[in-house]
N, C-alpha and C positions, 0 to 999 in steps of 0.2 A: 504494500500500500504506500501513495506517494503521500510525501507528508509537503504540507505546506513551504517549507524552506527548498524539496526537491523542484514543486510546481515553477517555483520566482528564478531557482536556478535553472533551469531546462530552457523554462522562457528566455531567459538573457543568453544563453546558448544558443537557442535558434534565432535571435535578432541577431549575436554574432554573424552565426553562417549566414544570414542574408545579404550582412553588411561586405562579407569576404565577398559574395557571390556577386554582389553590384561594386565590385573591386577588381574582378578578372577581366582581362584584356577583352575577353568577348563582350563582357556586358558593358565598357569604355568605348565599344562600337556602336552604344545604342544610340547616341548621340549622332554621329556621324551619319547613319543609316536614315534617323529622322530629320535630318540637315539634307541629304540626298535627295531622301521622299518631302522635301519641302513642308516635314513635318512636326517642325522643333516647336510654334506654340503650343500644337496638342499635345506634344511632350512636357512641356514648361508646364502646361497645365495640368496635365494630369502629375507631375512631378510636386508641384506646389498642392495642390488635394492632397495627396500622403505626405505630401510634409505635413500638412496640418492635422490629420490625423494622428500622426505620430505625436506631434505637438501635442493634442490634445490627451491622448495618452499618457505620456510624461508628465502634464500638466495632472491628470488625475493618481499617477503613479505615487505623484511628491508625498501629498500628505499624508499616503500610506507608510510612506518610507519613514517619515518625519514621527510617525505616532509611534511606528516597529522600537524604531533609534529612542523617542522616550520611554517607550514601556519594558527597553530593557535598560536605561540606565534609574529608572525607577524601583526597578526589582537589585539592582545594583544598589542602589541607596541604602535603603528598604532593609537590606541585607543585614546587615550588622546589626538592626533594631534585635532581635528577640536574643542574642548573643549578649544586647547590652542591658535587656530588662533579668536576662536570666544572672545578670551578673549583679543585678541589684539585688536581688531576689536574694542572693548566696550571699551579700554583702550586710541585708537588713539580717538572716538569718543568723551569721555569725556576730553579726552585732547585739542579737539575741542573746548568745549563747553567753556572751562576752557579760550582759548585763546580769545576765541571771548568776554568772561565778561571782558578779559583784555583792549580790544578794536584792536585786531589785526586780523582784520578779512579777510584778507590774509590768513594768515597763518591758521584762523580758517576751512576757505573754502576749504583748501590744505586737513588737517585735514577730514574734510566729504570726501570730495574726494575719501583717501584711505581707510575708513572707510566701505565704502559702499561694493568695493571690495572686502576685507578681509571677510565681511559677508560672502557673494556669494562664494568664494573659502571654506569658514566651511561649508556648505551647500553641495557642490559638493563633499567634501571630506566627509562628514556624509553621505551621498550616496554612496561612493566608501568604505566605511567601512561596511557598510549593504552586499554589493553584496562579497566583502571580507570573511565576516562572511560564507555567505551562502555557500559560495567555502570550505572555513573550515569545517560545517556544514559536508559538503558532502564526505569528507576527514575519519569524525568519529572518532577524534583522541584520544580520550576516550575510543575508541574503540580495540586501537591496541596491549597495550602491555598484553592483556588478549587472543588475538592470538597467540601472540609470544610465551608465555609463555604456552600455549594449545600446540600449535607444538611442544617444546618442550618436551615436557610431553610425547606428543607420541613419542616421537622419541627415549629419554629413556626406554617406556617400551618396543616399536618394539626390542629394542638392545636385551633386557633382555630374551629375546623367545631364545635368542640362546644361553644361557646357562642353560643347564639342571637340574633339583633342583638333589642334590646328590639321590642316590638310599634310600629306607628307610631300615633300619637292621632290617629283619624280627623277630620277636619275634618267640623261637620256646617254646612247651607247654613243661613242664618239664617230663619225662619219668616215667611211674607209678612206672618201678622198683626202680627208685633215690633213697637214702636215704632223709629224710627230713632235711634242713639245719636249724643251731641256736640249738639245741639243747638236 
């Protein structure tokens, strides 16, 4: 089963190959062929249509990429949270324990009290970081700016269809009557 990050990679794969594919000396012909066939605006034009497409693509690709990139540096954040309440937790606990050798056992009992809770909330929140993750996970954000960067790739070479490589200057074979040059 493909998982979200394989879909955004595959994809940027094959806008690669297309981009290679509008790169090879055959497809550098198409200009030239629609320049012969007296056919470059309806190239230009159909040329400028998938540009905007693609445009438009990207344009809707961004804020996908944008939420991925913060919903995994929010789980990055995020992170150390139930590590630091679990430390609190150990912290009031042995403050506890500390108070009750004193003989204050009041306060020591206050002490377990909050102690126990603070567990229970690292807990919930080391569970709420898991499912976090998974939401990331599924976001693929490792995944995006090898998209971005594939669109535009094609987006560059679709331009490039519409300028025609110049003519090449025919060599012509030199005339048997020429005189011979140099010498």
């Amino acid at each position: 089963m493909s998982t979200p990050a394989d879909v955004i990679r595959d994809l940027a794969a094959l806008l690669q190959a297309l981009a290679a594919l509008l790169e090879t000396p055959t497809a550098r012909e198409i200009p030239n062929i629609a320049r012969d066939l007296g056919a470059q605006p309806q190239l230009a034009a159909g040329v400028d249509a998938l540009g905007r497409v693609l445009g438009e693509l990207r344009g809707a690709a961004l804020p996908l990429q944008r939420a991925a990139i913060d919903a995994d540096a929010l789980v990055a954040l995020l992170g150390c949270v139930p590590g630091f309440v679990t430390g609190m937790g150990q912290a009031v606990n042995a403050g506890g324990e500390w108070l009750a050798e004193l003989g204050l056992g009041d306060a020591a009992a206050e002490a377990t009290r909050v102690s126990g809770p603070l567990r229970q909330v690292s807990g919930v929140l080391d569970m709420g970081i898991d499912v976090a993750e998974g939401a990331a996970a599924l976001l693929a954000p490792g995944q995006w700016r090898g998209l971005m960067a594939s669109l535009d790739q094609l987006s560059i070479s679709l331009q490039a269809l519409k300028t025609p490589a110049p003519p090449a200057t025919p060599t012509t074979p030199p005339r048997p009557d020429a005189a011979p040059s140099g010498g």
